[in-house]
C-alpha positions as CSV (number, residue, x, y, z in Angstrom):
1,X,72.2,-84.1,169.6
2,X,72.9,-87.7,171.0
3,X,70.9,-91.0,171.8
4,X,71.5,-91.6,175.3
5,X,71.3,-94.5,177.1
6,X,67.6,-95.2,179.0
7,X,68.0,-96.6,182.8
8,X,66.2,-99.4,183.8
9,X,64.5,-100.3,187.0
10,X,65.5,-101.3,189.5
11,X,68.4,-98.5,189.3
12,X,68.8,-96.3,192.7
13,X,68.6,-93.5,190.1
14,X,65.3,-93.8,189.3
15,X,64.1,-93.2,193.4
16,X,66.2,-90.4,193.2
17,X,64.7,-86.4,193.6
18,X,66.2,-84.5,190.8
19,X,67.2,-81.4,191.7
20,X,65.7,-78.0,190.2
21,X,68.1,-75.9,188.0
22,X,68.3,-72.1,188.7
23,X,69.5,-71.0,185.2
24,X,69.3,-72.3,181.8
25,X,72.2,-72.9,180.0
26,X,73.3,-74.6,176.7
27,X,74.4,-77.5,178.7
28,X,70.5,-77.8,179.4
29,X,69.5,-76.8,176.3
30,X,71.9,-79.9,174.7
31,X,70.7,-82.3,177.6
32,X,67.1,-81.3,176.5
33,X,67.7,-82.3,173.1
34,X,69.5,-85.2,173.7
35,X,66.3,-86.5,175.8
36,X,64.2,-85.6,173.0
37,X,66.1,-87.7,170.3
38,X,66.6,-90.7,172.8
39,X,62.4,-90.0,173.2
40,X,61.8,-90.4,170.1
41,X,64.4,-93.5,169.1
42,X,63.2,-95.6,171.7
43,X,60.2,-94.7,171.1
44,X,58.0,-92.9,173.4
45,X,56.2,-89.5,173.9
46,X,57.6,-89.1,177.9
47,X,61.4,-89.2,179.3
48,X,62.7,-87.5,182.4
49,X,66.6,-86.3,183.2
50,X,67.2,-89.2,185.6
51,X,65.2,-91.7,183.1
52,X,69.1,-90.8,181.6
53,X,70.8,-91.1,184.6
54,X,70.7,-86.9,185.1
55,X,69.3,-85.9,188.5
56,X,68.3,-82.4,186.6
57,X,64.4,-81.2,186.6
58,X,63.6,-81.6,183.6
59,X,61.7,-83.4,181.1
60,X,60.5,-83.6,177.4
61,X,57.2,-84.9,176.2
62,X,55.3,-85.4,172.8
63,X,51.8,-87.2,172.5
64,X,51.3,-86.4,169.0
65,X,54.9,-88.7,168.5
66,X,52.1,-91.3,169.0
67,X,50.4,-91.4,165.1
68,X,52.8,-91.0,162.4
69,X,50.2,-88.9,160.9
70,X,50.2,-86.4,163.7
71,X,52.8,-82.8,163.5
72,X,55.3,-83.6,166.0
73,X,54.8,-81.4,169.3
74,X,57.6,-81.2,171.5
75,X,57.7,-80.0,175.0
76,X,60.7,-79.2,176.8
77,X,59.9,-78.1,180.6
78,X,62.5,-77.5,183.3
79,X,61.6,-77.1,186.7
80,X,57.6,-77.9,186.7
81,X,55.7,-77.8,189.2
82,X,51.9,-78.8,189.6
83,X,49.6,-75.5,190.7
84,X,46.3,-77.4,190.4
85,X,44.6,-80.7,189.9
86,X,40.7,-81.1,188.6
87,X,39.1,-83.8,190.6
88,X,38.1,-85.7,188.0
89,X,40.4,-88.4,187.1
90,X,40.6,-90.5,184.1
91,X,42.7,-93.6,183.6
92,X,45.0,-94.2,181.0
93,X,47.4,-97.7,179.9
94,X,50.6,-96.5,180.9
95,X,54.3,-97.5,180.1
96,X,57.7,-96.4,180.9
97,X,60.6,-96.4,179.1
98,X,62.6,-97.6,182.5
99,X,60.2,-100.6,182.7
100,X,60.2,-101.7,179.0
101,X,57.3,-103.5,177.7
102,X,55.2,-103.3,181.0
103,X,51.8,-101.6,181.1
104,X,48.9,-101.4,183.7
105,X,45.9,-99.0,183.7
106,X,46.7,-96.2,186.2
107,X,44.4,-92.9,187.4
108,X,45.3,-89.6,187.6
109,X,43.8,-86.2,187.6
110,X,42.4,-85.7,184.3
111,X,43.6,-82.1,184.1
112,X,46.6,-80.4,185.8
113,X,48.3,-76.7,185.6
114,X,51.9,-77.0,185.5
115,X,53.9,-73.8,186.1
116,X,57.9,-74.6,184.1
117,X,60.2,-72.5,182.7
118,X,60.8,-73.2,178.8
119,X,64.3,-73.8,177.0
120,X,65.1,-69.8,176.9
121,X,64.2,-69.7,180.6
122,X,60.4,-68.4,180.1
123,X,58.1,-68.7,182.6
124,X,54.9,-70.5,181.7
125,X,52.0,-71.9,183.5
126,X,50.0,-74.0,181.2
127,X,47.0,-76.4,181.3
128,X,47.3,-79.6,180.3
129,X,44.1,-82.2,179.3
130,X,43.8,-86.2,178.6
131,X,46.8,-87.8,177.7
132,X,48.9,-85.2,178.0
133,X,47.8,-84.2,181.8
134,X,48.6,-88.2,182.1
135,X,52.0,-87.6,180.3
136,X,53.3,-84.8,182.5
137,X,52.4,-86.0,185.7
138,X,54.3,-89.4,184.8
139,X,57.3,-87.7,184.1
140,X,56.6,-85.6,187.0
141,X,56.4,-88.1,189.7
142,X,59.9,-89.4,187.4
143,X,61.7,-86.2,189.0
144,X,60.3,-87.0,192.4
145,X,61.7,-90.5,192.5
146,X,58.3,-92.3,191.6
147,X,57.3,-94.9,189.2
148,X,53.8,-95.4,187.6
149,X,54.1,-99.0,189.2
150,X,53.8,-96.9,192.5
151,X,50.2,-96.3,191.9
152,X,49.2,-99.7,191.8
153,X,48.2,-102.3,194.3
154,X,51.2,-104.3,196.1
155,X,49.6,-107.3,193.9
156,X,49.9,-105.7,190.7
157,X,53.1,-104.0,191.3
158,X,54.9,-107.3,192.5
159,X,53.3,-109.2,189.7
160,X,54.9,-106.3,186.3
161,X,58.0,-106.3,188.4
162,X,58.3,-110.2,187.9
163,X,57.4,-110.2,184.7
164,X,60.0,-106.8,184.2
165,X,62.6,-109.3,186.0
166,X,61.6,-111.8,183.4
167,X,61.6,-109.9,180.3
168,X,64.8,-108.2,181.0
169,X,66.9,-111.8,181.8
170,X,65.1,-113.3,177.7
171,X,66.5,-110.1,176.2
172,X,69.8,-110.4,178.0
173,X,70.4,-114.2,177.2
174,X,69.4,-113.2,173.4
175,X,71.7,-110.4,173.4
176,X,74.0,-113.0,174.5
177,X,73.8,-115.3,171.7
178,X,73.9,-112.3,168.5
């Protein structure tokens, strides 16, 4: 396993559809790993493929990463795709590891069945509640080329993406002078 390097907005990547994979291999299995680790160095409890400059469907997850105190619980889904939505929503902070240290409260479907196939090339369809439903359907919209910035007002968005354009200039000029 490897740390890989995380993209950062504005990259073209990050618009881009991933495309799905039609067999599972132990070059996905190793990419799927990789994610995981970089996951869980940066840290963070979502990544997609092209969050690593991969245009694969795939993605790795965690929310019990969160609390130190919490069993790790890793989920590695290729090829998801969203069956249902419940209508009610609920609204969570979110992040993104391609827009570091921006947040804005964002709504989504509070729970979602997501049909993947599994590392060994399983098929699954699983239900998934709060933060995770939240989690998956972030790194979701990743393999479709959206950002969780997408789902907020033109004012909001414009106002994290100068701040983003901020923050990433201070961290470049202090990388400069180590």
């Amino acid at each position: 396993m490897s740390i890989r390097n995380i993209v950062i907005e504005p990259d073209p990547i990050l618009r881009k559809k991933s495309e799905s994979l039609y067999q599972v291999t132990n070059d996905t299995r190793k990419l799927l790993d990789d994610m995981l680790e970089t996951m869980y160095d940066a840290p963070g409890i979502g990544l997609a493929a092209n969050q690593i400059g991969s245009l694969h469907r795939v993605l790795v997850m965690d929310c019990g990463s969160r609390d130190d105190e919490e069993t790790p619980r890793p989920i590695k889904i290729i090829n998801p795709e969203i069956t249902g939505v419940s209508e009610e929503l609920s609204s969570y902070e979110e992040g993104c590891l391609s827009i570091p240290e921006q947040f804005a409260e964002v709504d989504r479907p509070a729970v979602v069945r997501v049909k993947y196939l599994d590392e060994n090339g399983q098929k699954h369809e699983r239900l998934f509640e709060g933060l995770e439903a939240t989690c998956v359907q972030h790194e979701i919209d990743h393999l479709d080329g959206i950002l969780f910035v997408d789902h907020l007002s033109n004012l909001k968005r414009n106002m994290l993406m100068k701040k983003l354009k901020k923050y990433l200039k201070e961290r470049d000029e202090d990388d400069a002078h180590d």
